[in-house]
N, C-alpha and C positions, 0 to 999 in steps of 0.2 A: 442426792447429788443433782440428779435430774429437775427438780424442781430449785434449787439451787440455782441453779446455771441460767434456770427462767426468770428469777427473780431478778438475777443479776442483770440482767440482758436488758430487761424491763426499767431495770432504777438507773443502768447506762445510758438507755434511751431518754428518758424524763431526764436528766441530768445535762443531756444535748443540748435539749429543748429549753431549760431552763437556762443555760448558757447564748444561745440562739438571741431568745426573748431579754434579755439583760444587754447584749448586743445591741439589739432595735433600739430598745426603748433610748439607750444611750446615744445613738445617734439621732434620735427623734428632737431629743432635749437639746443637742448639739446645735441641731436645724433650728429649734426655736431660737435657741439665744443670739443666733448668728443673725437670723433677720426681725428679730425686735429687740435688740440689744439698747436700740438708743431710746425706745421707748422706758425700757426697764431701769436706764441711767434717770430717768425722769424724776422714779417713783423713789430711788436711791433702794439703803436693803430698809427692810421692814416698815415701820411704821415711823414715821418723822416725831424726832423728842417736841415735846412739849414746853413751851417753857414757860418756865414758872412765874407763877402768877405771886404780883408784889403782896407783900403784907405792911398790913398799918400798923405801925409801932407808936401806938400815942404816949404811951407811957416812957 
C-alpha cells in the first residue's frame, strides 16, 4: 500500500506537469497567431491548388 500511495503521488505529479505544459504550449501558439496572423492570411492554409495544366485534344 505504501508503495502504492508513492506511485500514485508520483503519476499525480507528472500528470500536473503534463497539464502545466499543454497549458504553455497553448498559449505559446495563441501568441504566435495573434502577432503573425496576417502573415499566415498570406500563405492561406496549406499549400495553393495547382491549376491544371490544359490538354491537347487533336483528335
Amino acid at each position: 500500500r505504501a508503495r502504492a500511495r508513492r506511485v500514485t503521488r508520483h503519476l499525480r505529479r507528472v500528470a500536473q506537469a503534463e497539464k502545466l505544459i499543454a497549458k504553455s504550449y497553448s498559449a505559446l501558439y495563441s501568441a504566435f497567431e495573434r502577432e503573425d496572423e496576417s502573415e499566415l492570411m498570406k500563405f492561406g492554409k496549406g499549400r495553393s491548388q495547382q491549376t491544371p495544366t490544359p490538354r491537347f485534344n487533336w483528335r
